[in-house]
N, C-alpha and C positions, 0 to 999 in steps of 0.2 A: 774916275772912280767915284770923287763925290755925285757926280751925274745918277750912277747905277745906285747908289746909297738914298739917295731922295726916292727915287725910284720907287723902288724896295717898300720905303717910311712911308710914302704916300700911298702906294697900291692896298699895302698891307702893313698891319700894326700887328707884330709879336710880343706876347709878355713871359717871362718866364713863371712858370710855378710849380708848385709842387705837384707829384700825384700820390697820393694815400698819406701825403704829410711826410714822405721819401723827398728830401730835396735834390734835384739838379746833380748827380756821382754816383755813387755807389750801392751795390747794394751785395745782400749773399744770398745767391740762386740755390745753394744747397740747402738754406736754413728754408729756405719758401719764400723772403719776405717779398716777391717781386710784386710790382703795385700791380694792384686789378685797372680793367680797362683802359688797356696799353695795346701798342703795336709792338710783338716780338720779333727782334732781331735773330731768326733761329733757323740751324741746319740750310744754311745757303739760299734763305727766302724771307719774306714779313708774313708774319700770321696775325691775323687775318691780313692778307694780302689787298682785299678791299675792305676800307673799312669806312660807315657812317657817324660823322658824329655830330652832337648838337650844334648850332654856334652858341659859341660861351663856353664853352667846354673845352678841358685841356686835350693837349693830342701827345701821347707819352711814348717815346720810343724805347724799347728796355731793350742793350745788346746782350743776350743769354749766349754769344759766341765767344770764342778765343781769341778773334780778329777784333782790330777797330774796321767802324765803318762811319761813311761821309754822308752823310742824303741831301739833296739836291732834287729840286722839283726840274720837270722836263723842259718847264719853258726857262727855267735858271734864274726867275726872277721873285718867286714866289716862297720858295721852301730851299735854305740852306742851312744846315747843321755844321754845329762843331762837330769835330771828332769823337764818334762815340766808342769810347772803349770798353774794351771786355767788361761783362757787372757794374756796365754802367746805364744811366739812364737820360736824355735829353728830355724835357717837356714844357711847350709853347703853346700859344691860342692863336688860330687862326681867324680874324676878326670878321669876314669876307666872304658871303656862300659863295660855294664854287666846287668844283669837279680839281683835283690837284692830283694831278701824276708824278711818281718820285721813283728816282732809283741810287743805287749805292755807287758812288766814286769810284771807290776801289773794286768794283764789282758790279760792272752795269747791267750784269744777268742776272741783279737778285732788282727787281722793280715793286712798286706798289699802288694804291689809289687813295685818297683822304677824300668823301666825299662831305661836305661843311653844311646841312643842312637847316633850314630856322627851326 
């Protein structure tokens, strides 16, 4: 396990942070506040389903479902999330250009793309 954890630290550096100044939990989908320039967790898919972002720039995942969900990148070394629950929000920096294919644990029919560009 420490093997796969160097791994992980040396391929790729994640930080957490905020997005729109929303930390890292919660949020309320009814009031509006979901942060802008996010990946939505929504109706059994990610929207945008591909999506480009800067490098340096957070990558926000907001679950708008009633389900928790897990994301994990394809190759299972790049992209792992905690569990994100209902109204809630993960958000990390991918340090790294690259092409990242990802899909949800609990639901490996819902998939997506982070493309990391300079």
């Amino acid at each position: 396990m420490k093997i796969f954890y160097a791994v992980v630290l040396t391929s790729f550096t994640f930080f957490l942070f905020s997005c729109d100044k929303a930390a890292n939990g919660s949020f309320d989908v009814k009031a509006g506040n979901i942060p802008a320039d996010n990946i939505q967790i929504w109706d059994n898919q990610f929207f945008p389903s591909i999506d480009s972002v800067a490098l340096g720039a957070s990558v926000c995942f907001v679950n708008t479902t009633n389900s928790a969900h897990t994301l994990i990148s394809d190759d299972v070394f790049s992209v792992k999330t905690p569990t994100i629950f209902p109204d809630s929000i993960y958000t990390f920096k991918i340090k790294t250009i690259g092409t990242y294919r990802y899909h949800c644990i609990e639901h490996p029919s819902i998939s997506g793309v982070i493309i990391m560009r300079p």
